[in-house]
C-alpha positions as CSV (number, residue, x, y, z in Angstrom):
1,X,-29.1,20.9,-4.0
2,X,-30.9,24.4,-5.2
3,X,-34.2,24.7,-4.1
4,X,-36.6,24.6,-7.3
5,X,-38.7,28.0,-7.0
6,X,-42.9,27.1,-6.8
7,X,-43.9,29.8,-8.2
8,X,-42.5,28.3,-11.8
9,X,-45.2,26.0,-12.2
10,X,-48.6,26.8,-13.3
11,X,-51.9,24.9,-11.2
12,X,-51.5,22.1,-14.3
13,X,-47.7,21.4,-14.0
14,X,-48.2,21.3,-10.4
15,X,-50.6,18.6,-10.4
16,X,-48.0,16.6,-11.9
17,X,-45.6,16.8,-9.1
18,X,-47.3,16.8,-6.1
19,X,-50.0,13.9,-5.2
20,X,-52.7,13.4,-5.1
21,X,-53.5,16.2,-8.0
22,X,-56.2,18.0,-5.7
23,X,-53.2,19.2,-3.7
24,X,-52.4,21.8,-5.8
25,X,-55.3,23.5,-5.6
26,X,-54.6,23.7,-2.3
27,X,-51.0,24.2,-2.4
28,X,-51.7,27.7,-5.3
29,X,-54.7,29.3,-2.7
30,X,-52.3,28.9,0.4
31,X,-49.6,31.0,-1.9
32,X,-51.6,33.4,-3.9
33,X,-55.0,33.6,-1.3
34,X,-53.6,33.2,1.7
35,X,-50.0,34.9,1.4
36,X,-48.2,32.2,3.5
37,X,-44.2,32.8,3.3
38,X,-43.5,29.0,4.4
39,X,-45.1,25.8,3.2
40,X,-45.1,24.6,7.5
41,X,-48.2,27.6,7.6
42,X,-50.5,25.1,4.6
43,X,-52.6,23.4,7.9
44,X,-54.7,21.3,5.3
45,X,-51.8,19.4,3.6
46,X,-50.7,16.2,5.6
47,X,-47.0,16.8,7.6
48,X,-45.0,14.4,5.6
49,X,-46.3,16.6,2.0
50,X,-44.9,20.1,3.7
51,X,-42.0,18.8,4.5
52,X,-41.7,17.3,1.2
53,X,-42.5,21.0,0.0
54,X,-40.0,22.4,1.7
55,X,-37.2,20.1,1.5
56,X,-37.7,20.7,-2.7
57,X,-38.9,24.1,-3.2
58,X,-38.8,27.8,-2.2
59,X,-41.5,29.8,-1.9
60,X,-39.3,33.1,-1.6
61,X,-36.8,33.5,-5.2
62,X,-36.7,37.2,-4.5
63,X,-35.8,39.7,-1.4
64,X,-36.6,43.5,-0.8
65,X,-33.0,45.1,-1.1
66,X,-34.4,48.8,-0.8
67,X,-37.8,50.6,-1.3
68,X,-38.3,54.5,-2.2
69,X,-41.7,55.8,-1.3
70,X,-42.7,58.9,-3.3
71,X,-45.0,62.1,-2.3
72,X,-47.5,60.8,-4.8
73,X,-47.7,57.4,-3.0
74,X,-45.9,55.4,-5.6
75,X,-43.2,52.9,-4.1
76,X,-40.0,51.7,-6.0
77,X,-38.4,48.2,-5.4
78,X,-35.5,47.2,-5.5
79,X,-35.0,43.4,-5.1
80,X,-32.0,40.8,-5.1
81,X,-32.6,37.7,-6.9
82,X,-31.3,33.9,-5.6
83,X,-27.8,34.9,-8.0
84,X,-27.3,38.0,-6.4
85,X,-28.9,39.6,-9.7
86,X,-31.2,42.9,-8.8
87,X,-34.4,43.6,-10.8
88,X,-36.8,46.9,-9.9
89,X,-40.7,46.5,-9.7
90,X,-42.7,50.0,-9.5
91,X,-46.3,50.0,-7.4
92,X,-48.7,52.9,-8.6
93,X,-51.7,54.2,-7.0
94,X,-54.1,55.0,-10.3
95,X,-57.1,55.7,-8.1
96,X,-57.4,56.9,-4.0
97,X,-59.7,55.4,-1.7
98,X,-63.2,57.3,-1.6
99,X,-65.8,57.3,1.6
100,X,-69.4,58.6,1.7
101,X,-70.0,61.5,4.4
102,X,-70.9,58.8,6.8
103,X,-67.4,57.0,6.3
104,X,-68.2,53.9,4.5
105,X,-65.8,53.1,2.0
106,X,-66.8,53.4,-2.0
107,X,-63.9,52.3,-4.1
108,X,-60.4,50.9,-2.5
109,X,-57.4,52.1,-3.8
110,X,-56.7,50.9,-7.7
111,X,-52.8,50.1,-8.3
112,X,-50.5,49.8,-11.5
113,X,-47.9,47.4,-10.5
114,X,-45.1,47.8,-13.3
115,X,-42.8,44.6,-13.5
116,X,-39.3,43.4,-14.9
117,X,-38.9,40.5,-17.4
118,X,-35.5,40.8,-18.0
119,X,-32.0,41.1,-15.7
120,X,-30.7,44.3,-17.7
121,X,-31.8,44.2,-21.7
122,X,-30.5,43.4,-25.1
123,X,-32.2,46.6,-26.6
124,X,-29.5,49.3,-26.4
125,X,-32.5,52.4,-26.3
126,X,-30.0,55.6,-25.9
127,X,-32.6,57.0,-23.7
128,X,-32.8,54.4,-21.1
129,X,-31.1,53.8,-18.3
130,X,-31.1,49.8,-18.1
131,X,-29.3,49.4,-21.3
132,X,-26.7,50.4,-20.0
133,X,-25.7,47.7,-17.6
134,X,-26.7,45.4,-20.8
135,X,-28.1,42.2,-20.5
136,X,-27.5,39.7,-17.9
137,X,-30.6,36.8,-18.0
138,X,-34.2,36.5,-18.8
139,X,-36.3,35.8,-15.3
140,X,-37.7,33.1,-14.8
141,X,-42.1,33.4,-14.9
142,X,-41.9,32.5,-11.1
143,X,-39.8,35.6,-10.4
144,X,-41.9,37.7,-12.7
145,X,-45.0,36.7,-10.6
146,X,-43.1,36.9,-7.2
147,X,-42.9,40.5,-8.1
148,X,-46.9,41.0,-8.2
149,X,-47.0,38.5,-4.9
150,X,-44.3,40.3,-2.6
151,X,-46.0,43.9,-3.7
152,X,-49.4,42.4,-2.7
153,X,-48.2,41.2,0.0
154,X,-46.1,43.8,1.5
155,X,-48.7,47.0,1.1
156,X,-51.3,44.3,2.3
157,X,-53.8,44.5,-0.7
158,X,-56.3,42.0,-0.1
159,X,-55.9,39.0,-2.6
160,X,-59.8,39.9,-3.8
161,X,-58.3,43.5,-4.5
162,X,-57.4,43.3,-8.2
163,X,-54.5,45.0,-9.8
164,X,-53.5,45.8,-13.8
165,X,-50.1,44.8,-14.5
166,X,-47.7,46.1,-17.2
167,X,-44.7,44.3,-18.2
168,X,-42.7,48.1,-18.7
169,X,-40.2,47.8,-16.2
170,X,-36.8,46.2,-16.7
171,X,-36.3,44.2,-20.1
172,X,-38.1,43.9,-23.5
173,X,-40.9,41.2,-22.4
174,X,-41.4,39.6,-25.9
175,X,-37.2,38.8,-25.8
176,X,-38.4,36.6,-23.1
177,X,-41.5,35.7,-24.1
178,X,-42.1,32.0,-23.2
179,X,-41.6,32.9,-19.6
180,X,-43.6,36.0,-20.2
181,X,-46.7,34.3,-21.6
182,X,-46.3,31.6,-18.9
183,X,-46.3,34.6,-15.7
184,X,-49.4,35.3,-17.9
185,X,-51.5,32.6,-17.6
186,X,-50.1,32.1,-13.5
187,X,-51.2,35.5,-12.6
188,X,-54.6,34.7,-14.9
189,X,-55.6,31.7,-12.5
190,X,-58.7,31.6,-10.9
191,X,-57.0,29.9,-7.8
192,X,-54.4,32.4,-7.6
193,X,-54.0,35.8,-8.2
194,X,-56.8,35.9,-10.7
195,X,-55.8,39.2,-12.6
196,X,-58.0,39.1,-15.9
197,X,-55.9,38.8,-19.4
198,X,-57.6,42.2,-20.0
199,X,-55.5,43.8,-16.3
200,X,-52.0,42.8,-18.0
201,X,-50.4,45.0,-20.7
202,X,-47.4,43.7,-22.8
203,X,-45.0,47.0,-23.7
204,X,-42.6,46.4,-26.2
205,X,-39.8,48.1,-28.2
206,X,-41.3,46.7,-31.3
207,X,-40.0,43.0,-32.3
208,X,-42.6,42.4,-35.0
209,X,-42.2,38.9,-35.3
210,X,-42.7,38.2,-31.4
211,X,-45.5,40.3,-31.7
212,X,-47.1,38.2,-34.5
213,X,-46.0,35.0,-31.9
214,X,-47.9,36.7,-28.9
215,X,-51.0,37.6,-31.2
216,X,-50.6,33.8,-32.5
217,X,-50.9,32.8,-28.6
218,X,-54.5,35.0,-28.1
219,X,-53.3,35.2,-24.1
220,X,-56.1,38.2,-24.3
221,X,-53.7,41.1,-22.8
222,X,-53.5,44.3,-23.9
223,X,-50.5,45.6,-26.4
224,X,-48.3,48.7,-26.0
225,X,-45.7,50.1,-28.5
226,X,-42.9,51.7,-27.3
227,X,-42.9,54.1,-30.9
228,X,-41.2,57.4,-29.5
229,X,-40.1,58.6,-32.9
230,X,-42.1,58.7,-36.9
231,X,-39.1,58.2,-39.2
232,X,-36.8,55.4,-39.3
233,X,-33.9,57.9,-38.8
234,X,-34.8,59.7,-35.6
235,X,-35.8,56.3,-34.2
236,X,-33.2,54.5,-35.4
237,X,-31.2,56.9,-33.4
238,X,-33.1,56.4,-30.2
239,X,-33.6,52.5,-30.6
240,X,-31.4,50.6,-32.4
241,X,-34.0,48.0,-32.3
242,X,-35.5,49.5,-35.2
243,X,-32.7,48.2,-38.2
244,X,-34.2,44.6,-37.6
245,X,-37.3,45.8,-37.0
246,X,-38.5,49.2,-38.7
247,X,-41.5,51.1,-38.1
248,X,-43.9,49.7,-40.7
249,X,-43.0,45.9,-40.0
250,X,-44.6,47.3,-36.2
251,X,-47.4,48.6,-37.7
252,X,-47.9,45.9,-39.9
253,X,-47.7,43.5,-37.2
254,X,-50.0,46.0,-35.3
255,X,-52.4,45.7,-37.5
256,X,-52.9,42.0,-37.4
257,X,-52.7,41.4,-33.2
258,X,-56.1,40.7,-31.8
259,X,-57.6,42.9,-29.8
260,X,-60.6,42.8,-27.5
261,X,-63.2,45.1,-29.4
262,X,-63.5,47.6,-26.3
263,X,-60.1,47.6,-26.1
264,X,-57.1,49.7,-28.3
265,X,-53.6,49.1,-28.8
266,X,-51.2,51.5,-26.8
267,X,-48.4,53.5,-28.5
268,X,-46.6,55.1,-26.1
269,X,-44.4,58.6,-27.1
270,X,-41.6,59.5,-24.9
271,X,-41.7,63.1,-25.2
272,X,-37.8,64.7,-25.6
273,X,-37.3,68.3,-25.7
274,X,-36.3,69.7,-29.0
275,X,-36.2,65.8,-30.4
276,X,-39.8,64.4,-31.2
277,X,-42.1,67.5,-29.5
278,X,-42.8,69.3,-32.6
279,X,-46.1,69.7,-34.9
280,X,-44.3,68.0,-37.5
281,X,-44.4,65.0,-35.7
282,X,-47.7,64.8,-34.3
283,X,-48.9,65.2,-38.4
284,X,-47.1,62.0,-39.2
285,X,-48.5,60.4,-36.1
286,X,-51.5,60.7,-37.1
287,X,-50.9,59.2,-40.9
288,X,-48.8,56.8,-39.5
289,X,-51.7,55.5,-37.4
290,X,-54.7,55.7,-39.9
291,X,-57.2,52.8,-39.7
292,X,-55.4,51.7,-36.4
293,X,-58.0,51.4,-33.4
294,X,-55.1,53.3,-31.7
295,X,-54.4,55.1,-28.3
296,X,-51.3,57.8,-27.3
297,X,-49.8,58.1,-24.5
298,X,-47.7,61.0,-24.3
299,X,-44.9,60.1,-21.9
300,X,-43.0,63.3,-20.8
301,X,-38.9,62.1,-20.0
302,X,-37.9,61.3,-17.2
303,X,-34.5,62.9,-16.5
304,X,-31.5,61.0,-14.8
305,X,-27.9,61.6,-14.4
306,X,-25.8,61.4,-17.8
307,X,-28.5,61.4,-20.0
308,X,-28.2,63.8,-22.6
309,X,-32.0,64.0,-23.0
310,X,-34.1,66.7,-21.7
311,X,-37.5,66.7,-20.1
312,X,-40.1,68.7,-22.8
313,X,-41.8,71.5,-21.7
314,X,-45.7,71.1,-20.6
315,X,-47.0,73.7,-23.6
316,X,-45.0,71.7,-26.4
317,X,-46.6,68.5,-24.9
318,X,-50.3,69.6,-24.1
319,X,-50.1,71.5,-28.1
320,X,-49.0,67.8,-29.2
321,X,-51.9,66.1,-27.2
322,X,-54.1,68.4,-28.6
323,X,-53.2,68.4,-32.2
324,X,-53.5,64.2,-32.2
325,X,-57.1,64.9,-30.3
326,X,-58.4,67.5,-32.9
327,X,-57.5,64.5,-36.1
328,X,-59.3,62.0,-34.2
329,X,-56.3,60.0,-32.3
330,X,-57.5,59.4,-29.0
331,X,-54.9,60.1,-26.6
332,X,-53.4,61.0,-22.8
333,X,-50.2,62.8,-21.0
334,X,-49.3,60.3,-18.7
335,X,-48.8,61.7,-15.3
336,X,-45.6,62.2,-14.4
337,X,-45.4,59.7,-11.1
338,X,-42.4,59.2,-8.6
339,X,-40.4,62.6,-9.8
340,X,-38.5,62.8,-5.9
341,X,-37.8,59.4,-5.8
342,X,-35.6,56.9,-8.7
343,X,-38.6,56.4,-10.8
344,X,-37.1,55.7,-13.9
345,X,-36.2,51.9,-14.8
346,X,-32.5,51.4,-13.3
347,X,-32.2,54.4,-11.2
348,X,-32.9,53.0,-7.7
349,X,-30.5,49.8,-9.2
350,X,-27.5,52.3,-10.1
351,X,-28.0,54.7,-7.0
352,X,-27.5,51.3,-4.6
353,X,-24.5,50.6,-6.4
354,X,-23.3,53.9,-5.5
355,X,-24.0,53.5,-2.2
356,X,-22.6,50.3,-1.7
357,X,-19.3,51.1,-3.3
C-alpha cells in the first residue's frame, strides 16, 4: 500500500489521526523545527507510535533530481515527485548577511523561495516555457510545502529564520486553489514553519472569479497580477487566459480583494522588446490602474531557447519605470536573478530531458 504523505495534513487534521491529539504537536515541531527525515529520529513519541508513523506515512514525497547554483547566489531545483513527475522550486537571496567591524552578525541572509503549484499548467501563456509540456496534475499542499521544507533544510536556514514565499513558479496557483490555500495555512502554523500570511504572495494569470474565492477566504497573503499587456488584443495574444477572463473582470476583481492597509497589490509587467516597452503603454497603465493601491513590477524577459520573445533593452525599461513613477504609480525593475543558470520556470526541467535522452 502507498504511503500517505504527512505533510498533507494540517496540525487539526492531524489530531484526528494520531492519539492522543497532543501528539501532533509533537509530531509537526519534529518535522518543521527540528528537520528530522525519519519518524524513528521523534525520541518523545512512544516506539509502537513511530512505527505506526512509518508503517503509514512518508515524510519525504519529493527528491532533489538536479540543482544549478548561480553567480548571484540563487539556486534552482529540480525535483522528482513519488509518480516520476518533476516540478522546479527557485531559492533567492533578497538580502546578504551584514557584520559590525568587530564581526558580530547584524541581519542573516533574507531568502525568496519561489514554488510550484501545478505539474505543467493549463494556461497556454506564448511566453512561457511550462506551457508547453501542458498540464499534467495539481500537487498536492503537502508537496507544495515539502518544497519550502527540503529548501530550508538543504541550505540549513535555521527554522527561526523566516522566509517570504511566492507561489510564481510552475502552475497558475488559483487553478489549484484548495490545495493552495491549504499549503497556506500549513506553512502559517505557529508549530511549524510559521511564515506570516503577510511573507506569502499568490501570483496569478488573472482568473477573476478564483480571485473573488481567495479574497472570500481572507488567508491574509499578498496578491500579484501577472498583467503583461493594456489591451485585450496584445494580451490576448500573450495569454489566452484573457477570453474567459479579460482585463477589467481582473481589475474589477482587484478592486474588491482585501488587502492589509500597509500592504499593495502586485502587478507584475513582463517587459518584451518591441511588444509592451513603449510610452504608449505605460500611459494606459497608469489609467488602467487609477484608484488602485497598486505596485509595478517591471519584469525584464527572460530569454530561452525557441522563444520568439526578446529581452528589452535597459533604457526602454528604466524610461517606462520612470514615466509610471512621475504619475504617481509606485513601482520597481525587478532584478534580473539566475541569468547563467536555467532561471526561467521549465528550463532546468527541459535541459534534464535533454540530457537524459
Amino acid at each position: 500500500m502507498e504511503k500517505i504523505n504527512i505533510l498533507d495534513y494540517t496540525k487539526e487534521e492531524l489530531t484526528k489521526v494520531v492519539k492522543p491529539s497532543f501528539r501532533a504537536k509533537q509530531i509537526y515541531q519534529w518535522i518543521y523545527h527540528k528537520y528530522v527525515d525519519s519518524f524513528e529520529e521523534m525520541k518523545n513519541l512512544p516506539k509502537d507510535l513511530r512505527e505506526e508513523l512509518n508503517n503509514r506515512y512518508t515524510l519525504k514525497p519529493l527528491k532533489i533530481v538536479k540543482v544549478e547554483k548561480s553567480s548571484d547566489g540563487s539556486k534552482k531545483y529540480l525535483f522528482r515527485l513519488s509518480d516520476g513527475f518533476t516540478v522546479e522550486t527557485v531559492l533567492l537571496p533578497m538580502k546578504k548577511e551584514e557584520f559590525d567591524e568587530e564581526g558580530n552578525r547584524i541581519h542573516h541572509t533574507r531568502y525568496t523561495i519561489c514554488i510550484s503549484s501545478q505539474v505543467g499548467c493549463k494556461i497556454g501563456c506564448s511566453f512561457c516555457l511550462t506551457a508547453k509540456e501542458g498540464f499534467k496534475r495539481d500537487l498536492s499542499a503537502g508537496e507544495i510545502v515539502a518544497q519550502v521544507l527540503e529548501l530550508k533544510k538543504d541550505n540549513n536556514i535555521a527554522q527561526e529564520r523566516r522566509v517570504n514565499i511566492v507561489f510564481m513558479g510552475m502552475g497558475e496557483p488559483l487553478d489549484n486553489i484548495t490545495n493552495v490555500s491549504k499549503a497556506i495555512k500549513i506553512f502559517s502554523d505557529l508549530d511549524g514553519l510559521a511564515i506570516s500570511p503577510r511573507r506569502q504572495t499568490i501570483s496569478t494569470s488573472g482568473l477573476s472569479s478564483q480571485i473573488k474565492k481567495l479574497g472570500e477566504m481572507n488567508l491574509g497573503v499578498l496578491l500579484a497580477i501577472s498583467l503583461h499587456a493594456v489591451d485585450d488584443e496584445l494580451r490576448q495574444k500573450l495569454m489566452p487566459i484573457n477570453k474567459a477572463y479579460n482585463i477589467k473582470s481582473v481589475i474589477d476583481a482587484v478592486r474588491e480583494f482585501p488587502i492589509d492597509a500597509r500592504k499593495r497589490v502586485m502587478f507584475e509587467y513582463l517587459v518584451m522588446k518591441d511588444i509592451n516597452d513603449d510610452l504608449t503603454s505605460a500611459k494606459k497603465l497608469v489609467k488602467l490602474l487609477h484608484g488602485i493601491k497598486a505596485k509595478v513590477n517591471l519584469i525584464y524577459f527572460n530569454p530561452h531557447i525557441g522563444s520568439e520573445f526578446q529581452r528589452p533593452s535597459q533604457k526602454k525599461v528604466k524610461e517606462f519605470c520612470d514615466y509610471l513613477i512621475a504619475h504617481g504609480i509606485l513601482c520597481t525593475i525587478r532584478q534580473s536573478k539566475g541569468l547563467d543558470i536555467s532561471a526561467a520556470c521549465g528550463q532546468l526541467k527541459e535541459k534534464t530531458k535533454m540530457e537524459i535522452s
